[in-house]
KOLMAR-760429 format. One record per residue (C-alpha): x, y, z; residue in three letters. Coordinates in steps of 0.05 Angstrom, whole numbers, plus 5000, padded with zeros to 4 digits. Layout:
// KOLMAR-760429
XYZALA;...
// end
This chain:
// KOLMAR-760429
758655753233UNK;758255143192UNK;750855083193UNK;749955833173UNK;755255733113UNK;750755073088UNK;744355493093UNK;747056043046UNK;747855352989UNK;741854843019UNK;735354762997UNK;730354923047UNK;725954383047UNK;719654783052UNK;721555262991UNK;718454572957UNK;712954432987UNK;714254063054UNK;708854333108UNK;709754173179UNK;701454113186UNK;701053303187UNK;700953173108UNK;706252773074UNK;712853133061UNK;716052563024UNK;717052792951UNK;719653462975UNK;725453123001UNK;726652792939UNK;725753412894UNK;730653812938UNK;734753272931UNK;735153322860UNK;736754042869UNK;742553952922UNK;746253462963UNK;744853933017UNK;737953963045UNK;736554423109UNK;729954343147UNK;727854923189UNK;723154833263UNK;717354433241UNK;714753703240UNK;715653373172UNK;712252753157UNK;716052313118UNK;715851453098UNK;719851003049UNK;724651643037UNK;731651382999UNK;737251923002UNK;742751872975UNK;750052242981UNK;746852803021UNK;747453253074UNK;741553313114UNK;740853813180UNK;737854333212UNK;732654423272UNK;726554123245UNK;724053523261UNK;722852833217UNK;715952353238UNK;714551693208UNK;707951553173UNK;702051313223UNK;701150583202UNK;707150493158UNK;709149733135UNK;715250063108UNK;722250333133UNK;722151133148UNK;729951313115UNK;734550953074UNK;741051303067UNK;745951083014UNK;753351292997UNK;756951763043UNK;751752113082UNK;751752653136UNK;745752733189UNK;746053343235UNK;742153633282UNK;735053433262UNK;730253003316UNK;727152393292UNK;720052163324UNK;717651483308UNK;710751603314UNK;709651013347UNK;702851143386UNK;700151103312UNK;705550603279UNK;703949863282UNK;708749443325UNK;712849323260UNK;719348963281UNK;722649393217UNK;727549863218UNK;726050593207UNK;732650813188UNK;737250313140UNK;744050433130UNK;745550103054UNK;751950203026UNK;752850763062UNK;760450833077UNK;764251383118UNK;755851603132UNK;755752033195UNK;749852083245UNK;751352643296UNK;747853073346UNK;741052823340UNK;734252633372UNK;731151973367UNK;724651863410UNK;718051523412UNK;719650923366UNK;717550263377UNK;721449923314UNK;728249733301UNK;731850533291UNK;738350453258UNK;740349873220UNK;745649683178UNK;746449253120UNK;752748633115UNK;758448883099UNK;758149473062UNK;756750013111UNK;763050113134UNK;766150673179UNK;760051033210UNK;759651433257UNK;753951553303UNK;756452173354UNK;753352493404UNK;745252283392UNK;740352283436UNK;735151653442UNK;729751603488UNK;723151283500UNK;724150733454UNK;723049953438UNK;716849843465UNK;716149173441UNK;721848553441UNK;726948623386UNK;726749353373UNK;733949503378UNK;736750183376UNK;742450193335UNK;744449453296UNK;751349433268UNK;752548893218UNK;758849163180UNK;765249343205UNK;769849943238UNK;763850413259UNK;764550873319UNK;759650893363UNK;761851563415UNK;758651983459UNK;750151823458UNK;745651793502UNK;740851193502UNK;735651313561UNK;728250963584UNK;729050453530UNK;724249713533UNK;725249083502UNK;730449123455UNK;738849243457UNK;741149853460UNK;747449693412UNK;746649053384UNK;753748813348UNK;753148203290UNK;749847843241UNK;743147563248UNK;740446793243UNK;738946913171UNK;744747323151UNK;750346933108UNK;756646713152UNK;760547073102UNK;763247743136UNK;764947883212UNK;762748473242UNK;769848733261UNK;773149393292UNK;768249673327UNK;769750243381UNK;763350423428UNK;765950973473UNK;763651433522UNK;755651293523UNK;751351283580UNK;745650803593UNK;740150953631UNK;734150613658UNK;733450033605UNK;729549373610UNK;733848883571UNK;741249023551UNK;745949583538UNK;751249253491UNK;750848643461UNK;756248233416UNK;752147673372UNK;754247293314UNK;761247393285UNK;762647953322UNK;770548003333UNK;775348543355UNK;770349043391UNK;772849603447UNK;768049743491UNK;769850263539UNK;769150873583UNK;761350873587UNK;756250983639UNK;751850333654UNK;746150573706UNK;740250213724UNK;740049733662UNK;736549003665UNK;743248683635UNK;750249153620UNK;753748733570UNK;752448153533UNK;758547673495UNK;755747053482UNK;756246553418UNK;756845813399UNK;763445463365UNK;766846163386UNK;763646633341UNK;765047173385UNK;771347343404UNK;776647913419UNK;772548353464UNK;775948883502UNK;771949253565UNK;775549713599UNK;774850303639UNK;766950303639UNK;761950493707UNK;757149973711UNK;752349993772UNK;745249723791UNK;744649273741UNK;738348783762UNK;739448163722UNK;743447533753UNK;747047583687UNK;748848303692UNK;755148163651UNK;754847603606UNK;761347493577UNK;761946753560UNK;764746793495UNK;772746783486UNK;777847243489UNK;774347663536UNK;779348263563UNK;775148593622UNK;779749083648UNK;779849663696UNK;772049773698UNK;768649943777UNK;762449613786UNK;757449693836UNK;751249383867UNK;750948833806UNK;746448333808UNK;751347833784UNK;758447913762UNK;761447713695UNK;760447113681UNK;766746843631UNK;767846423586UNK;774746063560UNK;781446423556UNK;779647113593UNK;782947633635UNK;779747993685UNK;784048513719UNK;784349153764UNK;777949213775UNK;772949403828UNK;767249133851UNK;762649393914UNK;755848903938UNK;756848563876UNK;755447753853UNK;749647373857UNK;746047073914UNK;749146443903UNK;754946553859UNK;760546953857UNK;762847633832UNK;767547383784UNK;765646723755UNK;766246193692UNK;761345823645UNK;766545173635UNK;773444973650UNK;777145543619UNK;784845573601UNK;789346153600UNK;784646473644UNK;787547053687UNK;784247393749UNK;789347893774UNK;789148513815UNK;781248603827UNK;778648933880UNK;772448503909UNK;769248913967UNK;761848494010UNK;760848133951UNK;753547823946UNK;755447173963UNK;762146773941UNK;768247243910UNK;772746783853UNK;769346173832UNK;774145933772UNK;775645273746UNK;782745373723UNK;788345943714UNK;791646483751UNK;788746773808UNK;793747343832UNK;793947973859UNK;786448053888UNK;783548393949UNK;777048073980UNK;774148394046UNK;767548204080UNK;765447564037UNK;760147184068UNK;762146514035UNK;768346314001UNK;773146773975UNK;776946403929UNK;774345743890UNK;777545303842UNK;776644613817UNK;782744513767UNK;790244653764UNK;791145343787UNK;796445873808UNK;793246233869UNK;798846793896UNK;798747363931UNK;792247513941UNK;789747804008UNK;782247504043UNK;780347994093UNK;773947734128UNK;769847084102UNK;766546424112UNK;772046104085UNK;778346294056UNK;780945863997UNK;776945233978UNK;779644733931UNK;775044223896UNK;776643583888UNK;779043593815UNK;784644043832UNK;790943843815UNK;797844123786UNK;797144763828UNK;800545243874UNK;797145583933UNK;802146133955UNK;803546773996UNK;796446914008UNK;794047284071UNK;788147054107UNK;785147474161UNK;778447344203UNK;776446744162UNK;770346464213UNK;770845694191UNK;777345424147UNK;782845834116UNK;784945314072UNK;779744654058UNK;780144034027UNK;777743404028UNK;781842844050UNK;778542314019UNK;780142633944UNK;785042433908UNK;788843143900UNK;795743103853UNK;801043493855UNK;798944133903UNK;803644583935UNK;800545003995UNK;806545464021UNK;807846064060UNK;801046224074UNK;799646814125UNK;794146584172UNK;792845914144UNK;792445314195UNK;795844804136UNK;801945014109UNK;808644794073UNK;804944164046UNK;805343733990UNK;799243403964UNK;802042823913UNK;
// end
């Protein structure tokens, strides 16, 4: 009903001039854009390079190709912008590998991308500028077959509170799927804040669904599909650039990489997500919690499921569900390991190094039960169960210099009620 009422007050793009037989549509689009802010473009294919629009409504069936051998970008869109309905093909079996973006975002705020198609591109698709792009929204598009080449992200988000809900990203090569933060070259001056990716499923890609770069700070990231991806999520900065990441409630399975979740920045929430056949399992950080969720043949081959980049404070491992892991199940440093299930664990189930509270957790089939390193100290080992552990329940080495360990009311375990001081 909406389209039908624009149509009665659009432009129809080919009322001036634009021809869907291969030649350049360009300066139709600007002429109807001098007519209207609302530009409809009926079923055809509509060359098109170096177009700037601004403040306009652009939608209808037809569909938008970049210029064969362009060195420039394919759509700039300034001001408050709406994009409906329209497919978008990148032309790339005659566009040079151009590591450009074809569609800039420039002071484009409150701009909404919706309900599109984006396929065969090989460049960088949607890009925004620093800072003053603010609240976009890209709902409900469709992108496939693209990034042939490293570096061609699909959608770059450099300023803050966009929503990114409800796409599709499917069969795409070398570069990120959503890629979050500044780049190298970019002035430190802005972070890339209040970001909500929701609902999107990602299919059969070769390098990363999500990634959070430079400065990017208080992102949610949940309740999407991750199938068959070479890496799910990527956190990762120096000096903690990155921080405040929430994941929660996402499906994440057969992911190849040993770094299927990289989330080594800080102030990583990963929360209520079910993971299966991964690779590896996240891989934190400092000051994370990681809780109620479930893993299935998860963990590198000689890691384990849940595991940490450095000694990490206020770290908090509660409640997961950690079913034939790969290899080893916790392997933390320090912080609270509570609440877990592990069953069928071919190594150790629990591994820490540092002062730790380890309670309540239950070890239902493994190597070895709970190992502490030799650093440990300061720690309680507590009202664990330990069933069918084939070598120790509880080991330590004697000849380390362990300080101030409580092991107590243990089910299973051969060592109990002691005091190492």
């Amino acid at each position: 009903m909406l389209s039908e009422k624009l149509e009665d007050i659009a432009i129809n793009i080919r009322s001036l001039g634009a021809k869907s037989d291969g030649t350049d549509s360009t300066q139709a689009f600007i002429k109807a854009r001098e007519k209207s802010k609302y530009i409809f473009v009926p079923a055809g294919v509509y060359i098109i390079d170096s177009l700037v629009l601004q403040e306009v409504v652009l939608f209808g069936n037809g569909t938008l190709k970049w210029k064969g051998a362009s060195s420039s970008f394919m759509l700039e869109l300034k001001g408050h912008c709406v994009i409906k309905g329209l497919t978008f093909d990148g032309n790339a079996s005659l566009q040079k590998p151009i590591n450009l973006p074809a569609i800039k975002i420039t002071n484009a705020n409150k701009t909404s991308i919706k309900d599109n198609n984006f396929n065969n591109f090989h460049s960088k698709i949607i890009v925004s500028d620093v800072a003053n792009s603010t609240n976009v929204q890209v709902l409900f598009n469709k992108f496939e077959n693209c990034g042939t080449i490293s570096g061609c992200d699909v959608i770059t988000v450099r300023s803050s509170d966009w929503t990114i809900t409800g796409n599709s990203f499917r069969n795409i090569g070398a570069g990120h799927c959503v890629r979050l933060g500044l780049y190298d070259y970019d002035l430190p001056t802005h972070s890339v804040k209040r970001i909500i990716i929701s609902e999107n499923y990602f299919r059969d890609t070769k390098h990363v669904g999500i990634t959070c770069e430079i400065y990017s700070q208080n992102i949610l990231i949940t309740k999407n599909i991750f199938e068959s991806l070479h890496q799910a999520i990527k956190c990762e900065s120096s000096r903690d650039k990155v921080y405040d990441i929430t994941i929660s409630d996402n499906i994440i399975r057969n992911i190849a990489s040993k770094t299927s979740l990289n989330l080594s920045a800080t102030k990583i929430k990963f929360i209520n997500n079910r993971c299966y056949n991964l690779a590896g399992g996240p891989f934190f950080g400092k000051h994370f919690d990681c809780s109620h969720n479930e893993f299935y043949s998860s963990g590198s081959k000689n890691g384990g499921v849940i595991s940490v980049q450095e000694h990490s404070s206020n770290a908090i491992v509660a409640n997961n569900l950690i079913i034939k892991p790969r290899y080893r199940g916790i392997v933390l440093a320090s912080g609270t390991i509570t609440g877990n299930r592990i069953i069928n664990c071919p190594d150790q189930a629990i591994r820490f190094s540092r002062s730790s509270l380890v309670v309540n957790n239950y070890i239902d089939g493994a190597k070895e039960g709970i190992v502490l390193v030799s650093s440990v100290s300061n720690s309680v080992i507590s009202n664990n169960i330990l069933l069918n552990i084939a070598d120790t329940k509880i080991s330590f080495s004697e000849n380390n210099s362990f300080q101030s360990v409580l092991i107590k009311d243990n089910v299973g375990a051969e060592v109990d009620d002691l005091t190492l001081r």
